[in-house]
C-alpha positions in Angstrom: 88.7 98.1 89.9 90.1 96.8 86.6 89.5 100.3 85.1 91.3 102.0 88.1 94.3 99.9 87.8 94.2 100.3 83.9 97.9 101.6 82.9 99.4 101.7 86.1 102.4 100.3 86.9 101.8 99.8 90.6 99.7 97.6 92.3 98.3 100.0 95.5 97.0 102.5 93.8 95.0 103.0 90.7 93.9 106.6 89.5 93.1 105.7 85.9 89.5 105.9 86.3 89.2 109.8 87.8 87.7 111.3 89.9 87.9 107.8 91.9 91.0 106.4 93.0 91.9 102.6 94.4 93.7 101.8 96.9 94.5 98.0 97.4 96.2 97.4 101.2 97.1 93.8 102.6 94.6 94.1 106.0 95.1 90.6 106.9 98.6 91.0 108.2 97.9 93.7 110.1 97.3 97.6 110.6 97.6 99.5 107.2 98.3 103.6 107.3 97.2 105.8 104.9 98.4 109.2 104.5 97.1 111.7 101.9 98.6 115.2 102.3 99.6 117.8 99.5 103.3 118.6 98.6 105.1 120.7 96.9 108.0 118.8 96.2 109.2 115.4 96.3 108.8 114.3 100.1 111.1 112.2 102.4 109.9 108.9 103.0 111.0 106.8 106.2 112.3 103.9 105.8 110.5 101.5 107.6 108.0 102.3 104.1 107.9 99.2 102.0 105.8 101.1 99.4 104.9 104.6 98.3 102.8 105.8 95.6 102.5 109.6 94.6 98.9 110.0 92.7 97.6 113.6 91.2 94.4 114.2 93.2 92.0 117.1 92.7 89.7 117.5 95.6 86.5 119.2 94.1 84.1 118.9 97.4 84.2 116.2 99.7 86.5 113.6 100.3 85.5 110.0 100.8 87.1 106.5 102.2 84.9 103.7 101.7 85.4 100.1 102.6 85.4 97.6 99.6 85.0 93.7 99.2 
């Protein structure tokens, strides 16, 4: 995780460490979405958002949520 989060000036997501990326969410207060989608351009963000991050993300193959801690 520390290797993920190396650089970064965010505290959600860490892409430091490729071809993995971190995500850190706050589960205990409740449901927590995640959206990955491509974009072109900068997108509009609701705001009801308290956070967004925007990570570069090459998909080579497969694609792969896991559960940590």
């Amino acid at each position: 995780m520390d290797d993920a989060f190396r650089g970064q000036t965010n505290d959600l997501c860490g892409a430091a460490a490729a071809p993995l990326i971190f995500f850190t969410t706050g589960r205990h207060t409740g449901h927590v979405g995640l959206s990955i989608r491509p974009n072109e351009r900068e997108p509009t963000l609701p705001e009801e958002w308290e956070k967004a991050v925007e990570v570069p993300l090459e998909v080579a193959e497969e694609l792969c949520l896991m559960e940590w801690g």
